[in-house]
C-alpha positions as CSV (number, residue, x, y, z in Angstrom):
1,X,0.0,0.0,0.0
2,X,1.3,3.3,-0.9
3,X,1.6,5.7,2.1
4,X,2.7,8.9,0.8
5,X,-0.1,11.5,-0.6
6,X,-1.4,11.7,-4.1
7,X,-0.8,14.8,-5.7
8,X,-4.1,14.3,-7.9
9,X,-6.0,13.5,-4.4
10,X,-4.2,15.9,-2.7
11,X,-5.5,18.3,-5.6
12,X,-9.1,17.6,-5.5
13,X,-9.4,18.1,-1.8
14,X,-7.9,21.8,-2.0
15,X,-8.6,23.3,-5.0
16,X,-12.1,24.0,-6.5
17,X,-13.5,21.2,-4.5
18,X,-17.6,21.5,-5.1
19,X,-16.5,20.8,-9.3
20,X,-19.3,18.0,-10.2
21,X,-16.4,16.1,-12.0
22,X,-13.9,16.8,-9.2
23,X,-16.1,15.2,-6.5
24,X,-17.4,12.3,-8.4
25,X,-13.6,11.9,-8.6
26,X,-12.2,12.0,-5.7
27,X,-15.3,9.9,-4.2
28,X,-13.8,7.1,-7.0
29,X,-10.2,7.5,-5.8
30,X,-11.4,7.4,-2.0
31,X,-13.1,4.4,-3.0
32,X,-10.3,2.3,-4.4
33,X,-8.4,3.3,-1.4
34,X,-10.5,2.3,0.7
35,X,-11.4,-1.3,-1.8
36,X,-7.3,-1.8,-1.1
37,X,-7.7,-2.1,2.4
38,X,-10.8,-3.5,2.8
39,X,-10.8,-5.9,-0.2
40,X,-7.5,-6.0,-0.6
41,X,-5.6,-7.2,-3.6
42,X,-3.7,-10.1,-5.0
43,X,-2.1,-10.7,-1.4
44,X,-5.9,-11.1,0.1
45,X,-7.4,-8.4,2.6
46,X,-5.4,-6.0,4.6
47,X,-7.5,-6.1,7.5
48,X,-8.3,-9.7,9.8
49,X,-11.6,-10.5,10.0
50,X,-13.6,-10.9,13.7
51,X,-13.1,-14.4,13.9
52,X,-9.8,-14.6,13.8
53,X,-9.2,-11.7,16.5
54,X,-11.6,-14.3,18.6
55,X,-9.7,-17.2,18.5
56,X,-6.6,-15.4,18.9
57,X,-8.4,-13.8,22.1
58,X,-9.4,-17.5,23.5
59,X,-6.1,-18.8,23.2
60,X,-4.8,-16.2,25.6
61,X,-4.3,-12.6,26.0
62,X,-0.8,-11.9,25.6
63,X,0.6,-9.0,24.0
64,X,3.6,-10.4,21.5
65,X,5.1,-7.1,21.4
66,X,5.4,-6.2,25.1
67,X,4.5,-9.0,26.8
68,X,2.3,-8.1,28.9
69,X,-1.4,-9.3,29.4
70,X,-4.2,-7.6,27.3
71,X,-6.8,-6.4,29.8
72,X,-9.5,-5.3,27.7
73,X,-10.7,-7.5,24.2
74,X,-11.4,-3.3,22.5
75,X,-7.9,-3.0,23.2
76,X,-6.3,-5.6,21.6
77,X,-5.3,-5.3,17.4
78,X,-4.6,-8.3,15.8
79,X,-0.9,-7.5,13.7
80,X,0.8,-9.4,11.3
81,X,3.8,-11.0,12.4
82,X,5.1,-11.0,8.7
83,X,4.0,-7.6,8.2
84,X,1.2,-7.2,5.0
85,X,3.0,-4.7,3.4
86,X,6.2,-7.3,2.8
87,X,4.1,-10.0,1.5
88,X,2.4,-11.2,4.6
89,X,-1.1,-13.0,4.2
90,X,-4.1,-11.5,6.5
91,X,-4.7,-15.3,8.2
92,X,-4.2,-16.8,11.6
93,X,-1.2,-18.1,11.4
94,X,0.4,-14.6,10.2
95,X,-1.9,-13.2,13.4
96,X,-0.8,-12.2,16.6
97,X,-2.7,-10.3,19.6
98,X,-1.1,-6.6,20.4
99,X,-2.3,-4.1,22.5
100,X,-3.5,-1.2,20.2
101,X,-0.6,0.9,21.6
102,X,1.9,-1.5,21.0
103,X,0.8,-2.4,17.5
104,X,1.0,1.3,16.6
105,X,4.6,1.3,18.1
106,X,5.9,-1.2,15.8
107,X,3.9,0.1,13.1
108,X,5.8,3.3,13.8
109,X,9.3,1.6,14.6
110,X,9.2,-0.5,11.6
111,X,8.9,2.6,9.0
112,X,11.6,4.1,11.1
113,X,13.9,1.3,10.5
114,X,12.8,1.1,7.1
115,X,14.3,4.2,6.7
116,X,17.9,3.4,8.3
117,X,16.6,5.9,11.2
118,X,17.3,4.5,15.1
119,X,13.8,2.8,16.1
120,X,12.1,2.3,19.4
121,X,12.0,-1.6,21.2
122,X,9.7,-3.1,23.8
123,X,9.5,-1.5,26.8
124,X,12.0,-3.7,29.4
125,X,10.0,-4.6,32.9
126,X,13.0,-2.1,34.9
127,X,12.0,1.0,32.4
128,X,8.1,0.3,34.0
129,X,8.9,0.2,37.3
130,X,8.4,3.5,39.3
């Protein structure tokens, strides 16, 4: 999935947005982004379906990334272990329970790193203690 903006997007959301043609548009470009991520291509969906975040939830609450036990089913994000946008397949196996916090963490750390930039790691049981 392409994360940086579309010019052409970009365009239709600034300039002379109430343009018949212009909305029609960008409602067609929002709606293949949003087909992309929903649908999702070749590779399968981007996003896991419920029943996989409920199996991973009845096999335990664990947070791969930190560790630590998910308290709360709304906070938990099901994240690819081989991450979708190298290739990994939206399934169970390729699942793996995250608090939302964490997920977005690695999220973050992995375009960090992707970009030869120093990236944030788990936080280590002595850095929580207070």
């Amino acid at each position: 999935m392409n994360l940086r903006p579309d010019p052409e997007f970009e365009s239709l959301l600034s300039d002379n947005t109430s343009g018949k043609t212009r909305v029609e548009s960008r409602f067609e470009m929002w709606k293949e982004m949003l087909d992309e991520v929903m649908v999702g291509s070749e590779q399968g969906p981007r996003l896991f379906p419920r029943a996989v975040k409920d199996q991973l939830w009845s096999e335990g609450h664990t947070c791969a990334w930190c560790q630590q036990e998910i308290q709360d089913f709304d906070d938990a994000h099901v994240d690819h272990k081989v991450p979708y946008s190298k290739g990994g397949k939206t399934e169970k196996d390729n699942g793996q329970l995250m608090h939302r916090y964490c997920n977005q963490v690695k999220s973050a750390t992995e375009q960090v790193a992707s970009q030869g930039l120093a990236a944030a790691q788990p936080a280590d049981e002595a850095d929580l203690a207070v």
